[in-house]
C-alpha positions in Angstrom: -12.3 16.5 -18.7 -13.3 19.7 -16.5 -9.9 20.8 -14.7 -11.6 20.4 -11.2 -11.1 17.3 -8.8 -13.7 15.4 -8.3 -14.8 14.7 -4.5 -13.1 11.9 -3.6 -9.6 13.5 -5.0 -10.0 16.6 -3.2 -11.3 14.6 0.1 -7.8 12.6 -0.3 -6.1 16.2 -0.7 -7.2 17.2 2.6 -6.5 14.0 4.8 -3.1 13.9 2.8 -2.5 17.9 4.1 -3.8 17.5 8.1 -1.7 14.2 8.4 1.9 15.4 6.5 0.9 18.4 8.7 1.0 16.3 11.9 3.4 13.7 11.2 5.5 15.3 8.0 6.3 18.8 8.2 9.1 21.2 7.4 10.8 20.4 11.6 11.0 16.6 10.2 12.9 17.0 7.1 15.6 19.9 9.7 15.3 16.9 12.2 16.4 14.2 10.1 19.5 16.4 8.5 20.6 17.7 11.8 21.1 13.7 13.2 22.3 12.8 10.3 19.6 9.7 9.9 21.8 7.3 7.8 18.1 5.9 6.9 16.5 9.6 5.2 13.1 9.0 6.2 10.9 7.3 9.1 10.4 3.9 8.2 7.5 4.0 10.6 5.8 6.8 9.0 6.4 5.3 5.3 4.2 2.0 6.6 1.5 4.5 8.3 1.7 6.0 4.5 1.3 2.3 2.9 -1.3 1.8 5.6 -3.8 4.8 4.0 -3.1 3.4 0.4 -0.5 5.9 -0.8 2.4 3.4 -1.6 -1.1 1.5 -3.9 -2.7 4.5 -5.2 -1.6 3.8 -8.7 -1.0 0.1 -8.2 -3.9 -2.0 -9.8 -6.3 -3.8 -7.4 -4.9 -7.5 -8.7 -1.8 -6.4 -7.7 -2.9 -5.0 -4.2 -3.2 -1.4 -5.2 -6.0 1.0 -4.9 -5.9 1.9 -9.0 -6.9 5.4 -7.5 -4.8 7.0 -10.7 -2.1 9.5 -10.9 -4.7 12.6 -10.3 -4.8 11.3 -6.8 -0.9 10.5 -6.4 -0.8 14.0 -7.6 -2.3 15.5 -4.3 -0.5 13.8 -2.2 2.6 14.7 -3.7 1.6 18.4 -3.8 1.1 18.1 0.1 4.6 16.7 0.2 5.7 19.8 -1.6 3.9 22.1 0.8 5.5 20.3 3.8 8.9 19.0 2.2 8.1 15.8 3.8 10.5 13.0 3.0 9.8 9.4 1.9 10.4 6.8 -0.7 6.9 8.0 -2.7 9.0 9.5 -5.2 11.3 6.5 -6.1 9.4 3.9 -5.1 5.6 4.3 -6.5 6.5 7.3 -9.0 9.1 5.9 -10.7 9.8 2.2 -10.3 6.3 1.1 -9.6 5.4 3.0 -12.8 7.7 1.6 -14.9 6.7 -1.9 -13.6 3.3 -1.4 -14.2 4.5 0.5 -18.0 6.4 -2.4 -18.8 6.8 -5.5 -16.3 5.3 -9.0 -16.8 2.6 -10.1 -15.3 5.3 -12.4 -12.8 6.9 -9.3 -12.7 3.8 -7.7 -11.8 3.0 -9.9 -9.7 6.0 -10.4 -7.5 6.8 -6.8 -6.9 3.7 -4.8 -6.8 2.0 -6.2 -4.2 5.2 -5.5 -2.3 5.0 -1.6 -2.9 1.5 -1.6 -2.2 1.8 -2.8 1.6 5.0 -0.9 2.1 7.3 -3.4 2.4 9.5 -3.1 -0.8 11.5 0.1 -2.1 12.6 0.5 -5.7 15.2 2.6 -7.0 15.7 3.6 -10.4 19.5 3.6 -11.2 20.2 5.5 -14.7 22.3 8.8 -14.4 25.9 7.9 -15.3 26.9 11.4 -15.4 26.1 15.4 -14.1 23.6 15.4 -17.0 20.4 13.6 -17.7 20.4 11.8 -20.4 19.8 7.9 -21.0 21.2 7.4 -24.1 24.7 8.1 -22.4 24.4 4.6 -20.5 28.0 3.0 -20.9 27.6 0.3 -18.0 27.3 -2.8 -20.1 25.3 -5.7 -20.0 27.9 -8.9 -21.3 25.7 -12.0 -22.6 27.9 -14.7 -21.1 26.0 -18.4 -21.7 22.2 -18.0 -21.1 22.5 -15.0 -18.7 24.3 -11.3 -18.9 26.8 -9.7 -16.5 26.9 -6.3 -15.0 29.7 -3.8 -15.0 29.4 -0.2 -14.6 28.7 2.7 -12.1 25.3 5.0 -11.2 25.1 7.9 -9.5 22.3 10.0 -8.2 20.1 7.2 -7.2 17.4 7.8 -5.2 16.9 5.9 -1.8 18.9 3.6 -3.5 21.0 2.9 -0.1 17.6 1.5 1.6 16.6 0.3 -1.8 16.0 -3.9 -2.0 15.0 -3.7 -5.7 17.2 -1.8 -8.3 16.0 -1.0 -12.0 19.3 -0.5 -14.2 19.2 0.3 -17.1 22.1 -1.0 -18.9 23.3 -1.4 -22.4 23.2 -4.6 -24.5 24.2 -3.3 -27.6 24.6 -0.3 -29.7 27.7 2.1 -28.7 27.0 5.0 -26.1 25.0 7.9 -27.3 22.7 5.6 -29.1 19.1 5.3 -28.0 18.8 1.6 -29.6 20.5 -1.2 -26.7 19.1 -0.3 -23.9 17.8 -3.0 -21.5 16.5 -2.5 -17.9 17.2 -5.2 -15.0 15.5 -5.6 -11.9 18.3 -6.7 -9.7 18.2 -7.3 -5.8 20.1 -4.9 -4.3 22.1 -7.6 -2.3 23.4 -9.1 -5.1 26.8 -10.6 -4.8 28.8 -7.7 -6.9 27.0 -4.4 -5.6 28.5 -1.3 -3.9 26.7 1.5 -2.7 27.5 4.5 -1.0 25.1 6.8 0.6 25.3 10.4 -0.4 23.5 13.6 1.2 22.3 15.6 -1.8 22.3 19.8 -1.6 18.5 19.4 0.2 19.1 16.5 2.4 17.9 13.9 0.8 19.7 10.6 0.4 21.0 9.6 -2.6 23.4 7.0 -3.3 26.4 5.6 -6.2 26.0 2.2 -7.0 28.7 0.1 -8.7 28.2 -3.2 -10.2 30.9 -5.8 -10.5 30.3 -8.7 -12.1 26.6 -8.2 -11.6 25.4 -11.4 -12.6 21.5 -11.2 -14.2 19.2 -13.8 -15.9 17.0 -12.6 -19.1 14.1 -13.4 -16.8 15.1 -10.1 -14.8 15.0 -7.9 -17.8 12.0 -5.7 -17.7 10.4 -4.7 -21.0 12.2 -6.6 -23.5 16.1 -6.6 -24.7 17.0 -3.3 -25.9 13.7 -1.8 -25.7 14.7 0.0 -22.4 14.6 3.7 -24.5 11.2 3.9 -25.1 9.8 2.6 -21.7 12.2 5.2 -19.8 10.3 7.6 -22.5 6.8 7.5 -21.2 7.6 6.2 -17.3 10.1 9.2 -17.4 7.4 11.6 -18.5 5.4 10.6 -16.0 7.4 11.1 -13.2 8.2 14.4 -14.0 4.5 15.3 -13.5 4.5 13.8 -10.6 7.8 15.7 -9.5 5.7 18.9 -11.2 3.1 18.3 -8.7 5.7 17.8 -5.8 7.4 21.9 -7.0 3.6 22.9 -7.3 3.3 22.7 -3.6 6.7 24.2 -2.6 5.5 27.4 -4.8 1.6 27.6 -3.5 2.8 26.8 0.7 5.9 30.0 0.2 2.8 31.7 -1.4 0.7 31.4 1.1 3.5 32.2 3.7 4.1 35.3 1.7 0.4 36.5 1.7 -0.3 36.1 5.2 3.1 37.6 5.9 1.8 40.8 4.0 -1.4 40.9 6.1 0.6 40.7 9.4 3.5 42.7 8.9 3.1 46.8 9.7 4.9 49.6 8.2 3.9 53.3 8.6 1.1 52.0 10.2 -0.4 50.0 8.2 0.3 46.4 6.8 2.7 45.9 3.9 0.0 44.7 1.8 -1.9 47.1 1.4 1.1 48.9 -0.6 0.3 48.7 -4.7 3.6 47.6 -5.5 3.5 44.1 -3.4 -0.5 43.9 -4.6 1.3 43.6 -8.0 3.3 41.4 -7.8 1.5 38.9 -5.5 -1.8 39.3 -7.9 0.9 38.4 -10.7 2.8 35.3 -9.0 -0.8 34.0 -7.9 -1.8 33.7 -11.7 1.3 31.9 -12.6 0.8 29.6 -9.5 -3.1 28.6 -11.0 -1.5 28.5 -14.8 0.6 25.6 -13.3 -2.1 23.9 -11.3 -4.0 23.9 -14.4 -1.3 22.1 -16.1 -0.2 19.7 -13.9 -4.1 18.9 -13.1 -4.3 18.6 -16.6 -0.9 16.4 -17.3 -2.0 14.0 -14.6 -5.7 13.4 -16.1 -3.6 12.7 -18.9 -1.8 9.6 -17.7 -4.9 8.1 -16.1 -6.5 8.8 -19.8 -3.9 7.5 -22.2 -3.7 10.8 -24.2 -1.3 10.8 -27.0 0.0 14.3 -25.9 1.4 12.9 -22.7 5.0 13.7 -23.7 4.1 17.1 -24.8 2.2 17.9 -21.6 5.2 16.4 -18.9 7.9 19.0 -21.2 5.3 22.0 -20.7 4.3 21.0 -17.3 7.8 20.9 -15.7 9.2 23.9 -17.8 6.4 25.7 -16.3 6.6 24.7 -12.8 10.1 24.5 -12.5 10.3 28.4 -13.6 7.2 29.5 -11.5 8.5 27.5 -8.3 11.6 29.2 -8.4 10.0 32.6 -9.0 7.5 31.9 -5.9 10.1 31.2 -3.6 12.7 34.1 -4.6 9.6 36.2 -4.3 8.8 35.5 -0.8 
């Protein structure tokens, strides 16, 4: 497939810029860290967002979705990026309404989909046990006790997980930690009897939250993807995320671009503007053709996932090595 949106994709990419402009820019994000809004985001604008179909765009239409595909979810979340503009996309529809669709049932499916769609359910994802990523290191266990299994363990860094009503843990039913094998993921409410959590501000303030489970108490109807096979469907949900999240840094690096360039236009030393001196002329002409490298990627990596291709692990590593390195670059740059 040509590396080009098609109409509809770029027509999305254009409401999705004017309205985050209007309702979602940088002075919203400073606003809600200078209150200190327990909440992180406006509940208000997150149902305008469901409204348009964002919170559906890769939810199937049985389920209430728009199927739109992740090329579309991808322009929106580059718009976020431009405007760091704060909501419960990322955690809700990215992540946990991926990996429903990846691996839930169809009463899964069914109960919890339609829910994200209209905006009236947020997921959380609660995996990280530790300062490093890694899900094989998941040591809160899942005890089988009669027909059902019990809960006991801590997460950290999860997302809007203090707002959250649905929580995906992953937890370990067998196996010893270290071990990718035993893995199981539950959707549990997030008022069940046994949960903590406490809200945390994260270094770009966001919300984030620990979660601790005590005597968690879970049926085998809750677990999503089948026992122990928790690994594989963090794998390829996980992958896609990341392009997602690639998409998110794409838009950071092209809006401090684009602040940089018409900063160089305006700006006047010696009489004449900055950019017209060789030495900025380099290196802007050499950041802008890292900055299309990774929009070629990530364009690529999301076609990817609405095609099925078999190099869809391969293209998430590339795509956020890439982005990560070139969105750092952009903004040290400017």
């Amino acid at each position: 497939m040509a590396l080009l949106l098609t109409e509809d994709q770029q027509m999305l990419k254009d409401a999705a810029r004017g309205f985050l402009a209007e309702k979602a820019p940088v002075g919203e994000l400073r606003r809600l860290r200078d209150e200190k809004d327990p909440t992180g985001f406006s509940r208000e604008l997150w149902r305008e967002m469901a409204a348009m179909g964002w919170a559906g765009m890769v939810i199937p239409e049985q389920y209430g979705g728009l199927d739109f595909g992740y090329a579309g979810l991808g322009q929106v979340l580059e718009e976020m990026g431009r405007k760091l503009s704060v909501t419960p996309l990322q955690s809700t529809v990215l992540v946990s309404a991926t990996t429903i669709i990846e691996a839930g049932s169809e009463r899964q499916c069914a109960e919890w989909l339609p829910k994200i769609a209209a905006g009236e359910l947020i997921a959380s994802l609660a995996l990280e046990e530790g300062r490093h990523h890694g899900p094989e290191n998941t040591a809160l266990q899942a005890r089988a006790v009669d027909q059902a299994y019990v809960l006991d363990g801590k997460k950290m860094m999860v997302l809007d997980g203090h707002v959250a009503d649905l929580l995906l843990v992953v937890a370990r039913t067998s196996a010893g930690v270290g071990e990718r094998d035993g893995l199981t993921l539950f959707a549990v409410p997030a008022d069940s009897a046994g949960i903590e959590i406490e809200p945390q501000s994260m270094v770009d303030s966001r919300n984030a939250s620990v979660v601790t489970l005590s005597n968690v108490a879970v049926t085998p109807q809750q677990i999503v993807g089948g026992l122990g096979e928790a690994h594989g469907v963090l794998e390829r949900s996980l992958a896609i995320a990341n392009i997602g999240l690639s998409a998110e840094l794409l838009g950071v690096g092209l809006e401090a671009f684009d602040r940089t360039i018409a900063y160089l236009v305006e700006r006047q030393q010696f009489g004449v503007p900055i950019g017209s001196f060789q030495g900025l002329q380099h290196r802007a002409a050499d950041l802008y053709c890292e900055l299309e490298l990774c929009k070629s990627l990530v364009l690529k990596s999301l076609q990817c996932i609405d095609e099925g291709g078999e190099e869809l692990l391969v293209l998430a590593s590339m795509t956020k090595a890439k982005t990560a390195l070139v969105g750092k670059r952009a903004c040290c740059e400017a």
